[in-house]
C-alpha positions in Angstrom: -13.8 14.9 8.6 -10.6 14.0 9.5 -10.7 14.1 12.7 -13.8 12.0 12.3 -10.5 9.6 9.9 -8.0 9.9 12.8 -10.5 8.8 15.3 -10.7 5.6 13.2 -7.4 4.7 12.5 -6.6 5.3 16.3 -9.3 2.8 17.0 -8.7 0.6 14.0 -5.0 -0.2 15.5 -5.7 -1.3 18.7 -6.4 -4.8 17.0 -3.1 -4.7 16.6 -2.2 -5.6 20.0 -3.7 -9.2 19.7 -1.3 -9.9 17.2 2.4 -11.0 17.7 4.5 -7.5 17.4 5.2 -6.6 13.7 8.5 -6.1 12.7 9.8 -2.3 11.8 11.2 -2.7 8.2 14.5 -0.1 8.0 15.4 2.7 5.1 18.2 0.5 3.1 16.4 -3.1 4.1 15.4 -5.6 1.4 12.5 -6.5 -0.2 10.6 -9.2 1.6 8.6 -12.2 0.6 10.7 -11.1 -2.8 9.6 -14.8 -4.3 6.6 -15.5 -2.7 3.9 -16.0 -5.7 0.3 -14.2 -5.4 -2.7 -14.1 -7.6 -3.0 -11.1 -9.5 -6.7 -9.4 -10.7 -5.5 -10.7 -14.1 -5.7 -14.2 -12.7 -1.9 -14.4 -13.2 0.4 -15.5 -10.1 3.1 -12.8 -9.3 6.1 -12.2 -7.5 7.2 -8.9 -6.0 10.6 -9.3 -7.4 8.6 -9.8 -11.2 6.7 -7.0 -11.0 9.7 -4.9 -10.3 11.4 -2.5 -13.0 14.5 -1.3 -13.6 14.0 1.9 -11.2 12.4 -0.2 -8.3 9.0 -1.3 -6.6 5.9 0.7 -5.4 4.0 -1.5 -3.0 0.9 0.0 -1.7 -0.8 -2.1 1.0 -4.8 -1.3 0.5 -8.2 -2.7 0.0 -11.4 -2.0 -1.1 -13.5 -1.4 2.3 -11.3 1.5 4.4 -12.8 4.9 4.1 -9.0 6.3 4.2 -8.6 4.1 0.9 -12.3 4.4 -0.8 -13.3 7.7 1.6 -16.7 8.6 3.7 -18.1 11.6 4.4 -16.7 14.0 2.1 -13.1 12.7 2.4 -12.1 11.6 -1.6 -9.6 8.8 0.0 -6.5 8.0 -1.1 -7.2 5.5 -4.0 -8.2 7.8 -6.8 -4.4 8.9 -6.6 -3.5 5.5 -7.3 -4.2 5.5 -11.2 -1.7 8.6 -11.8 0.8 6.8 -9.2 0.7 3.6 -11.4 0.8 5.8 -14.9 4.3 7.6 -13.5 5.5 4.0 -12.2 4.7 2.7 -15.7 6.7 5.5 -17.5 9.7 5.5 -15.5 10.4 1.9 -14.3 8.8 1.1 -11.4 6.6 -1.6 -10.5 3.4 -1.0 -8.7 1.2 -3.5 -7.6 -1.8 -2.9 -4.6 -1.5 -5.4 -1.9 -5.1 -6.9 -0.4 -3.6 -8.5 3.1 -7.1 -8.5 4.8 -7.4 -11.9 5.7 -10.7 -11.9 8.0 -12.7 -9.6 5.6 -12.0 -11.9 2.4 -16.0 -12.7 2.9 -17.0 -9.0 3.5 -15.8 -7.2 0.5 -12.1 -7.8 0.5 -12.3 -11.3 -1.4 -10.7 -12.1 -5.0 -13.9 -11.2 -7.0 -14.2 -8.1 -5.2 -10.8 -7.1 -5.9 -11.7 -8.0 -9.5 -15.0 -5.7 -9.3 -13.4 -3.1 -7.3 -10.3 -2.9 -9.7 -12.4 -2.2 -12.9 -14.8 0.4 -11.0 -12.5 2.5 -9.6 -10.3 2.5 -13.3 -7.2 1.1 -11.4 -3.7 0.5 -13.1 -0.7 -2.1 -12.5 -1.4 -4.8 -10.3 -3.7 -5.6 -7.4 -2.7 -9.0 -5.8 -4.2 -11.0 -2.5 -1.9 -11.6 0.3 -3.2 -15.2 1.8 -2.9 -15.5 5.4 -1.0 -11.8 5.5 2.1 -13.6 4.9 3.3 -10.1 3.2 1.9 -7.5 5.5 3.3 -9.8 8.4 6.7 -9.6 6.5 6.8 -6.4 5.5 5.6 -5.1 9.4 2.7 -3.5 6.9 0.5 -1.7 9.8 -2.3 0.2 8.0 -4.7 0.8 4.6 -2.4 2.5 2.8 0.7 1.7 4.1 3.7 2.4 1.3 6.9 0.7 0.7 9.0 1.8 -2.2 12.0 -0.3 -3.1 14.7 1.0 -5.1 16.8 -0.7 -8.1 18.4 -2.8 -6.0 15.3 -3.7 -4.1 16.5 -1.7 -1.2 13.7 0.0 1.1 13.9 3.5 -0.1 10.5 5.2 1.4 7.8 4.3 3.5 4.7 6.0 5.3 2.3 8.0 3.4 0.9 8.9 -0.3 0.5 12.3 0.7 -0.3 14.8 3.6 -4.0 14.9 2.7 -6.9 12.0 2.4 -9.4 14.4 2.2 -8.9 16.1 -1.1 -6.1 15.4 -3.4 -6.3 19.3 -4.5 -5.3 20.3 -1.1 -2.0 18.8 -0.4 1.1 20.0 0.8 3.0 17.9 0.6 3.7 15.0 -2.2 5.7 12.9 0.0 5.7 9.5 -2.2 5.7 11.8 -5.8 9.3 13.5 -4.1 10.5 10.2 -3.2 10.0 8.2 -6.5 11.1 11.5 -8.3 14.0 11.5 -6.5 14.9 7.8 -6.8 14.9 8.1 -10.8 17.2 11.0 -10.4 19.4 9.2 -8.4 18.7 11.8 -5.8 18.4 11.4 -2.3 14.8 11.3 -0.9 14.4 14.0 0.9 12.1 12.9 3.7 12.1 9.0 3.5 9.9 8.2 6.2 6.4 9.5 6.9 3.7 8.6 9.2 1.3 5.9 7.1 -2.7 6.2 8.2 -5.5 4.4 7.9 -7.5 1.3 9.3 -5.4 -1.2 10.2 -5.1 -4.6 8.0 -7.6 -7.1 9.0 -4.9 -9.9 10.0 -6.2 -13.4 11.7 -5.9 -13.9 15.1 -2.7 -16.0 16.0 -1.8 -16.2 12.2 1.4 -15.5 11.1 
């Protein structure tokens, strides 16, 4: 099965290449698109910078039709982690909210009232925003469903990549790479491996829109 994934997400990112080249957002960068407004699940239109605590910002690029996100085939996907992620943000200060920056699916399951369904289904927490036109994902240099950016107090790139080291089953992980990282941040720790390779199917940008 995961070879069957990583089959996918290496033929999921050539779309990239028809798109101007993404910028590579650096450990110790700031939070972009801080201001820009988005509509929320709730119907509420959100900031980054509002939904932010005290300890930081989780922002989880995702959406409701990659099987690295909902899983296929066996594979459980990485989205049923995301109601425990958004519990710990809750109790320690960190703002989460889900990022939907699939522009050309918005009419094939990635569209506000899908979000909406998708949101209540799956027993999802914090916020789930849309991203018109990508503007985020362009900003952010967000490459793949997931793709994880967590911003610390000062709203400061902290960690990016991966959830974890295992898609398939959350049971079988190794490695807890964003769970270490937001540990660490509310410690005041330093992360001990702050940059992980993020994969998945790439985010379904526009062509030429930017």
């Amino acid at each position: 099965m995961r070879k069957h994934l990583v089959l996918l997400a290496a033929a999921a990112t050539i779309g990239l290449a028809a798109h101007d080249p993404l910028p590579e957002m650096k450990i110790g960068d700031a939070l972009p698109k801080a201001d820009l407004r988005m509509k929320d699940v709730s119907g509420k239109d959100l900031s980054l910078q509002e939904i932010a605590g005290k300890n930081g910002l989780l922002v989880i690029f995702s959406c409701n039709t990659c099987p690295f996100v909902v899983g296929s085939d066996g594979s459980e996907g990485w989205e049923g982690r995301y109601p425990a992620l958004a519990t710990y943000c809750g109790s320690n200060n960190i703002g989460f909210v889900l990022v939907n920056s699939n522009e050309a699916k918005r009419e094939a399951g990635d569209g506000m009232a899908d979000m909406q369904a998708h949101y209540k289904e799956k027993g999802y927490k914090g916020r789930y925003v849309i991203d018109n036109g990508h503007a985020v994902a362009d900003a952010f240099g967000a490459r793949t469903t997931p793709h994880v950016f967590l911003f610390d107090g000062a709203g400061k790139l902290a960690y990016k990549g991966a959830i974890d080291d295992n898609v398939d089953s959350a049971k079988e992980v190794k490695e807890h790479y964003l769970q270490q990282a937001m540990e660490a941040q509310v410690a005041g720790k330093a992360i001990p491996t702050p940059v992980t390779r993020n994969l998945g199917c790439s985010i379904k940008r526009m062509p030429h829109v930017h």
